[in-house]
C-alpha positions in Angstrom: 27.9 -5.5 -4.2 27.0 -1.4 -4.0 30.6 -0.2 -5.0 30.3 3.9 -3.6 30.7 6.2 -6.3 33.4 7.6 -5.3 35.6 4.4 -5.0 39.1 4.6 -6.4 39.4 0.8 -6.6 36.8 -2.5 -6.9 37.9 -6.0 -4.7 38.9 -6.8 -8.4 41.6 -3.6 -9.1 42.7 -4.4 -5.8 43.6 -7.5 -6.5 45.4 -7.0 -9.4 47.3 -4.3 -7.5 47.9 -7.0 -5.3 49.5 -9.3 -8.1 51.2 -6.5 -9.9 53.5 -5.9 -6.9 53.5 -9.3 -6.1 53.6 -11.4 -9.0 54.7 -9.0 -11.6 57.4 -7.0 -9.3 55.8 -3.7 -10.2 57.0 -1.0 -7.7 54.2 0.3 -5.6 54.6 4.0 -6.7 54.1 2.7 -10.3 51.1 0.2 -9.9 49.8 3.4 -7.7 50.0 5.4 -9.8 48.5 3.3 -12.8 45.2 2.7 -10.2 45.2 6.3 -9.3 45.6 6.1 -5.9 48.2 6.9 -3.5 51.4 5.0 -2.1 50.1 4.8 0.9 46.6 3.0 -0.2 48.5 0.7 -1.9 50.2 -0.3 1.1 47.4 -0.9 3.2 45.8 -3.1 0.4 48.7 -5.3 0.1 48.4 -5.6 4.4 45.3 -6.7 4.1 45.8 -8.9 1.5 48.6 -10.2 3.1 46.8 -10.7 6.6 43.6 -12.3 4.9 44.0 -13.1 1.1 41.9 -12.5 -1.4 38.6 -12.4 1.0 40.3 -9.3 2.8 40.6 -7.1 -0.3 36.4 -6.5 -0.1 34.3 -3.9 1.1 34.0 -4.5 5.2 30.4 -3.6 6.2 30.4 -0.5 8.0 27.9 -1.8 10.6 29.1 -0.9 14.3 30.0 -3.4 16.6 27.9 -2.2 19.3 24.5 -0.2 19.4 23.9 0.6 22.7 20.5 2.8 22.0 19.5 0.1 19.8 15.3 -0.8 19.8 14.9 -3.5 22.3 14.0 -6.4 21.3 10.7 -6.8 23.0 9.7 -3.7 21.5 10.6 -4.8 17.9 8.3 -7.5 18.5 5.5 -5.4 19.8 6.3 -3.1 16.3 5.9 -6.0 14.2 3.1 -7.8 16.0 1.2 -4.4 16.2 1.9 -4.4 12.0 0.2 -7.6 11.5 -2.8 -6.2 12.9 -2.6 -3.6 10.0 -2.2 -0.4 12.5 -0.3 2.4 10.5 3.3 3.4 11.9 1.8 6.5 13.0 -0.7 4.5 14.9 2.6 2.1 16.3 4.7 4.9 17.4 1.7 6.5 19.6 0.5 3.3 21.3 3.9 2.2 22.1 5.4 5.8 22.5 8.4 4.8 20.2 9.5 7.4 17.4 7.9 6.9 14.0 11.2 7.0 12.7 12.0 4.5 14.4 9.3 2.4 14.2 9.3 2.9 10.2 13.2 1.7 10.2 12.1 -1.6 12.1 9.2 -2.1 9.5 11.6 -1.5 6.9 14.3 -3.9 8.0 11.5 -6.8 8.3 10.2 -6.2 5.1 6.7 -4.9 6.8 7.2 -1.1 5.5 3.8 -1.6 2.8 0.9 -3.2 4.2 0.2 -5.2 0.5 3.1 -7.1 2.1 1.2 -8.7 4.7 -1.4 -12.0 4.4 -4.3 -10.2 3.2 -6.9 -10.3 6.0 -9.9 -13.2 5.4 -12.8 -12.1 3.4 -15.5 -11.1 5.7 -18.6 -13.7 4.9 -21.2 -12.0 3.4 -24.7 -12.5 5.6 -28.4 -13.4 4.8 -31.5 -14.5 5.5 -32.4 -17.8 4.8 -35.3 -17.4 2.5 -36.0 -14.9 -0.5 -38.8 -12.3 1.2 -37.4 -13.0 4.8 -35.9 -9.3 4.7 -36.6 -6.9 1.9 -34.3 -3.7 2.6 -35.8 -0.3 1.3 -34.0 2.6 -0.3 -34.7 6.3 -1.6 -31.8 7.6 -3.9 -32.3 11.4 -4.9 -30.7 12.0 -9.0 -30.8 15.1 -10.8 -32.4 15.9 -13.5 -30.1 16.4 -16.9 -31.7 18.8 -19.3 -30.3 20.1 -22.3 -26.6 20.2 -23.4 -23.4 22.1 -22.1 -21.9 25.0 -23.8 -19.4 22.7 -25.0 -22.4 21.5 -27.3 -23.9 24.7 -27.9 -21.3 27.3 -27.6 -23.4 29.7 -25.8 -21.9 30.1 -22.1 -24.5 32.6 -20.7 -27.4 29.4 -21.2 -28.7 28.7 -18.4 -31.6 26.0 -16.9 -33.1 26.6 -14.1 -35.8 24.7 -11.9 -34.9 21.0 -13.6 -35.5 19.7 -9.9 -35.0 16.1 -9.0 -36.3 12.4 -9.2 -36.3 9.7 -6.9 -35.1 6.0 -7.4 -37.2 4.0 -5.0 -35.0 0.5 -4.6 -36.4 -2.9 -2.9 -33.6 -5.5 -2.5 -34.2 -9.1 -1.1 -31.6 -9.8 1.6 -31.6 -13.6 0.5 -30.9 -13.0 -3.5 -30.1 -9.5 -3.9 -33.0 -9.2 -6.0 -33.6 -5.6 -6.9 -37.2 -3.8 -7.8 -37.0 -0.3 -8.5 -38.8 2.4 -9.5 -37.9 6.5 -10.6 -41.1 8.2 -9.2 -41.0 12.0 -8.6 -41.1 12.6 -4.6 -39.6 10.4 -1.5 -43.2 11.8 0.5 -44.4 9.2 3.0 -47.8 8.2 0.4 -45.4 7.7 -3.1 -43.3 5.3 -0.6 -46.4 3.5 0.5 -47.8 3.0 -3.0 -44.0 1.7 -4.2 -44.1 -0.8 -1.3 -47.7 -1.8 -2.4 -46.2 -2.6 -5.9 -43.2 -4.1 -4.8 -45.1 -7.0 -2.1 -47.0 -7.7 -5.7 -44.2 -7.6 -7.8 -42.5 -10.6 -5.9 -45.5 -12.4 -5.0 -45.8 -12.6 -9.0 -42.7 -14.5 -8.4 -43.4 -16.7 -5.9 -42.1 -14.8 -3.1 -43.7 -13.4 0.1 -42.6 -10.3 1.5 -42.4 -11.3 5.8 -40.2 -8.1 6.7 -39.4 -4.7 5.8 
């Protein structure tokens, strides 16, 4: 139970209101005043308590009886369905034209509001060829050069290198067993490509493996 922080009384200080009127023939204005309430609070404790019993004295939810703007249903189910497809609420509320307030509230109540709450989708099978050399997938990555040390090292700020340029990681990888040859050459020109595939074919058919597609 969430008791407001404001509350004069607990379901347990209004029960023993309750029995020090009752059972101990306290006068209301007394056992009132010892709670810190009014007369007239008292009174409509010891109703209740009288009309229901010790259920009676507890917090009544504060729920209305009747929401007549409330979501249809068919649209709640559309919310959540649409949730379990991983769509964001932003994404819900324009494809069903429902306020994202709205749609966030009815994610909420169902427990969907974070997607780590959902069955994690099935991991998506990884394909390949068949054979190692079936495919052999070619790559160029460009990495600067790293010359010197910072001013951090040094202490002098005005230092500066200029011209360290670039090199090239040239990268072969077999489909089949993600077997990787690579080389850092200095240029990605059409003839240092050539000569890397050159040494690649022989570098796996040391290996026992021929190359069938680039």
């Amino acid at each position: 139970m969430k008791v407001h922080r404001n509350a004069k009384t607990t379901p347990a200080m209004r029960a023993l209101i309750v029995q020090r009127i009752r059972q101990d023939h306290w006068p209301p204005a007394e056992a009132a005043a010892a709670a810190g309430i009014s007369v007239r609070t008292t009174y409509k404790w010891l109703r209740r308590h009288r009309l229901g019993g010790r259920p009676a004295l507890e917090d009544a939810s504060s729920r209305p009886r009747r929401q007549p703007r409330r979501t249809a249903p068919a649209v709640t189910a559309a919310i959540v369905a649409a949730r379990y497809e991983r769509r964001t609420a932003w994404t819900i509320a324009v494809q069903l034209q429902v306020p994202r307030s709205t749609v966030a509230a009815i994610l909420a109540r169902v427990g969907l509001n974070r997607l780590a709450r959902l069955t994690p989708p099935a991991p998506v099978v990884r394909y390949e060829w068949a054979h190692p050399g079936d495919l052999v997938h070619l790559d160029v990555k460009p990495l600067a050069r790293i010359a010197g040390v910072g001013h951090r090292i040094h202490g002098d700020r005005r230092a500066r290198v200029q011209g360290i340029g670039w090199e090239y990681a040239h990268v072969a990888v077999d489909d089949h067993s993600r077997v990787a040859y690579v080389e850092v050459l200095s240029d990605q020109t059409g003839a240092t490509t050539a000569a890397f595939l050159r040494r690649t074919i022989a570098w796996f058919a040391r290996r026992g493996v021929r190359i069938l597609r680039v």
